[in-house]
Structures are given as structure tokens and as C-alpha cells.
N, C-alpha and C positions, 0 to 999 in steps of 0.2 A: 522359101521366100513367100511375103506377103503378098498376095494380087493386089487385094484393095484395103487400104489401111485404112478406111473409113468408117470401114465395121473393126476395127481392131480395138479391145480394149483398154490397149495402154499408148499408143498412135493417138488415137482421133480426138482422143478430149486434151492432146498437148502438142498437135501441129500450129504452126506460125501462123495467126491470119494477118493481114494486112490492114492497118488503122486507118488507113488511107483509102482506101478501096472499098465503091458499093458494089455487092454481089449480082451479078445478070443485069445490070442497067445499058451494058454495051459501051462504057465510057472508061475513059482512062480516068479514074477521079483523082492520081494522085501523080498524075502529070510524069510519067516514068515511062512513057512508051510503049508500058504493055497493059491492054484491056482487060479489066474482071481479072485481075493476077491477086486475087484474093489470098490464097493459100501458097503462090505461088508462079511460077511460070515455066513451061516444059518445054525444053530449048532444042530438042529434039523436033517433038510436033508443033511447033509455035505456035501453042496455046494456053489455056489455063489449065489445062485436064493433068493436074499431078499427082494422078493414082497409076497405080500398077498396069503395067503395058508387055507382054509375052515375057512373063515372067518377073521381069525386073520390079517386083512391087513397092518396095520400101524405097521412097525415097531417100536422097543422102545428104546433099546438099542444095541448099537455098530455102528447105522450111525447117523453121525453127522452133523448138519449144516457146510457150508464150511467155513465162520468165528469164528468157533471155532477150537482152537487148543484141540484136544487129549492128546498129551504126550511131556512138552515143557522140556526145562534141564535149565543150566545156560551159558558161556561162551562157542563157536563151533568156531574153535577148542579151546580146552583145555591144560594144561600141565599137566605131570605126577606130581602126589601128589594134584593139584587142589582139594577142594569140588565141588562136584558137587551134584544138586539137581535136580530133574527129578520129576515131576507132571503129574499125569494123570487125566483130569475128563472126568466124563461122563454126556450124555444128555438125558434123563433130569434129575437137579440135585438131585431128588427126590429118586434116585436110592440107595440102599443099597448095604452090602456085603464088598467085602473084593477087592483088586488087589495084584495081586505079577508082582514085575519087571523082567523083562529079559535080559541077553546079551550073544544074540545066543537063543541058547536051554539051557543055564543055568541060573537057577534063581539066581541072586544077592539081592534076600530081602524074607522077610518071606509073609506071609499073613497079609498085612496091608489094616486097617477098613478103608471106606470112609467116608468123614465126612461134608454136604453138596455137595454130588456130586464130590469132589477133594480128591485127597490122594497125599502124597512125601514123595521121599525115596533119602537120603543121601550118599554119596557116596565116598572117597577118593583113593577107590585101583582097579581103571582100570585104567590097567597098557597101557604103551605106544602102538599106534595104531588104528585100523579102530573097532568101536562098532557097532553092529546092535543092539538098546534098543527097547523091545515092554514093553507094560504093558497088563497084561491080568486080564482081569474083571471075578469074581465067578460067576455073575447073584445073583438073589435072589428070592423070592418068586412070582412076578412078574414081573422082566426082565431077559431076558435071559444072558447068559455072551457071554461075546465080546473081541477079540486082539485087541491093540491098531495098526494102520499105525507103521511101522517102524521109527525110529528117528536113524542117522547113524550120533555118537559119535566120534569124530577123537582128539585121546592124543597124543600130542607131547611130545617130549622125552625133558629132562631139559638141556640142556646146561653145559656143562662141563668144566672145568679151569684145567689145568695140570702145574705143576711147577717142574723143574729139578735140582736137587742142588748137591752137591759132599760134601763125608763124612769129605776131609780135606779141608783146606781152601786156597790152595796156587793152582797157575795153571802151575806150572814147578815141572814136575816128573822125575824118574829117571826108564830107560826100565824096563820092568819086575816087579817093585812096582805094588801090587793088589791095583785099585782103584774100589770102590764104588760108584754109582749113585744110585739116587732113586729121583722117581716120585711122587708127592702126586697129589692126583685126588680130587678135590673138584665140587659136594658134597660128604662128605665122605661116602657116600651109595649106589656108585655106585660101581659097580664091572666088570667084564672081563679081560683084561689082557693087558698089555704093551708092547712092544717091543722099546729096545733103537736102537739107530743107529751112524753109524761114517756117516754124509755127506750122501747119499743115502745107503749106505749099511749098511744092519741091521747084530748089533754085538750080538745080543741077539737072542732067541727064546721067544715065547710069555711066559710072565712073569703073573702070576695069579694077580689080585690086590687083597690087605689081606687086611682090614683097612681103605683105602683109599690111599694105597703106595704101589709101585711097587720097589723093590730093584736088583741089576746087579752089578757082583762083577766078575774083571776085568786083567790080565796082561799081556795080549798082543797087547794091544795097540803099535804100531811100533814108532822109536823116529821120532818126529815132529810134526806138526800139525793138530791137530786133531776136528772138529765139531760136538757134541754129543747132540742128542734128543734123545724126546723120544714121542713116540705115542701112544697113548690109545685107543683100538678097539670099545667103546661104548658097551651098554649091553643094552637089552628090552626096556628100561625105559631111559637110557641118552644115551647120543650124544658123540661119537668120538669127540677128540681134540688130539692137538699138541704140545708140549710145547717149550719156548722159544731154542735157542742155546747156549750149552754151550763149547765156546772154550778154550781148552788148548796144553801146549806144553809138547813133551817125549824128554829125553835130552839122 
């Protein structure tokens, strides 16, 4: 057995470092819970030191040659509702047991079997924003368990189309007639709320969207004319838009 694989010449220049991780700063730089876990984490001594310890030198699991990836996904960035698929293996593939995925400190998958060394877990509802995914390895009867490197997931929000129409069909009113606007938001799954406007100023207060529509019902419009939008504040998952102009006259 190896004591210290650090001096080894076929070890040391193909152990895993971590991309994420500066070495001796005393910080977790890659936000995974374990400090300076550079090469690694020793789940034994709960520390970084993953060289040989009474004998047992060569480690087995959780550092990895550097041309291997750990934990790969599918498209970076991504859009909200995307699948995504996240793969973790370990080295060597001869490893047993289970992994659960992570984003944050919350598990997004159950206990899933390895199977040749590789497992994947499916995905469609991380929601828009920045992910931190690890996958964390059980060990087994002879490997120990091990975190994956951090993988930082970025979902974009979907793009949003807003359309403005009026409930009658004609664009000459008479003062004081209550008109109706309403917004339709497409994708219809978005939610937040609308606000209309005359030309920069807003004649509404934020309007809830129900449905994918935003409705504003109206009689003070002054006579003449008049430039009517409407705006959509965006919500977790989509993106603010603006919808065309609509002009009419008050007689």
C-alpha cells in the first residue's frame, strides 16, 4: 500500500483537484460544506488531509483523475421548464451503493443505485436562477462516500409576449364611457402582475395576472388622445415584457 500518494509518480500528477476550491484560505469557496476540500474530503477525520493514514494509502473513492468529469448536466445555461439530466460517476467504476443529488443543501432526488460506476437523475423544475448541484456518494462496503465538485446550474427565465386589446372594437369614445383593457401574457403560466399606462404614466396599480390576463376597467380617460400599454413585471421563472401601443381618441 501507498502511505502518501503525493510523492507517487503515477497518483500525484492525476489526482482530482477541485475548480472550485482555493487551497489554505480556510473558506469553503465552493459553497459545499466542506473547507479547503481541494483534492478532496476525509470522511473519516473530517478534513481535507486525503493522504494515507495507518496504512490505508491510496485513496479510492471521491478523488478523481483530472480527465474525468464527476457530475456533467445537459445545456449551461438552461431555460426554465428545460429537462435536464445530471450524471454523476465515480472512480473506479467498480464502486457500489447509492448517490442523492443536491441543489444547495436540498436534496432534489431520492437514493439512486449506481450502475457501472454512473447514475442520472432527471429533472425539469429548477426554477429560474443560479444552482449550486453536488451529488453525494453513500460509499459501500469498501469505498468510502464522497461529495461531488460543485456544478453551478444557471436557468433562464422564458421570454414572455404580452398583447394589449380593448373590449370594444372602435377607437372613438365618448368622456366618461368605462373602457376595458386587458393583457394576455403568453406563456399562459406565468404569473405577477400588470400595470397599464396612458404614455409614461401609469393609470393602473399592479394588476394580479389570473390566467394569463390582466384586465383594467376605466373612465377617466380625459377627451383626446390617448397611448395605452401595458407592462408585465416578470415573476421567478419569466421575463418582464411590454406590450405593443394602443392608441385611441375621447371625444
Amino acid at each position: 500500500m501507498i502511505q502518501d500518494w503525493t510523492n507517487h509518480p503515477d497518483i500525484a500528477a492525476n489526482v482530482w483537484t477541485n475548480p472550485g476550491e482555493v487551497d489554505s484560505n480556510f473558506t469553503d469557496d465552493d459553497g459545499n460544506n466542506f473547507v479547503d476540500d481541494v483534492c478532496g474530503w476525509n470522511f473519516v477525520f473530517g478534513n481535507n488531509d486525503v493522504t494515507g493514514h495507518n496504512g490505508h494509502g491510496t485513496q479510492r473513492c471521491g478523488n478523481y483523475r483530472r480527465d474525468q468529469r464527476q457530475l456533467s448536466a445537459g445545456p449551461n445555461p438552461s431555460v426554465f421548464g428545460d429537462a435536464l439530466t445530471f450524471t454523476a460517476s465515480t472512480a473506479p467504476a467498480s464502486a457500489t451503493g447509492t448517490v442523492v443529488f443536491y441543489d444547495g443543501t436540498v436534496a432534489i432526488s431520492g437514493n439512486l443505485p449506481l450502475s457501472s460506476g454512473t447514475v442520472s437523475f432527471s429533472t425539469a423544475l429548477l426554477g429560474g436562477g443560479t444552482h449550486t448541484i453536488t451529488a453525494q456518494y453513500s460509499g459501500d462496503a469498501t469505498f468510502n462516500g464522497a461529495v461531488s465538485p460543485a456544478l453551478i446550474q444557471t436557468v433562464n427565465k422564458v421570454p414572455t409576449e404580452i398583447d394589449l386589446e380593448l373590449s370594444l372594437g372602435t377607437t372613438a369614445f365618448t368622456s366618461g364611457t368605462p373602457l376595458t383593457f386587458i393583457a394576455n401574457i403568453k406563456p399562459g403560466a406565468a404569473s405577477g402582475t400588470v400595470v397599464f399606462f396612458d404614455g409614461d404614466t401609469a393609470i393602473s396599480e399592479p394588476i394580479p395576472v389570473n390566467n394569463g390576463s390582466a384586465s383594467f376597467t376605466t373612465a377617466s380617460l380625459a377627451v383626446g388622445s390617448h397611448a395605452i400599454r401595458a407592462q408585465y413585471s416578470g415573476d421567478a421563472n419569466f421575463s418582464a415584457s411590454g406590450s405593443q401601443v394602443h392608441k385611441l381618441s375621447i371625444k
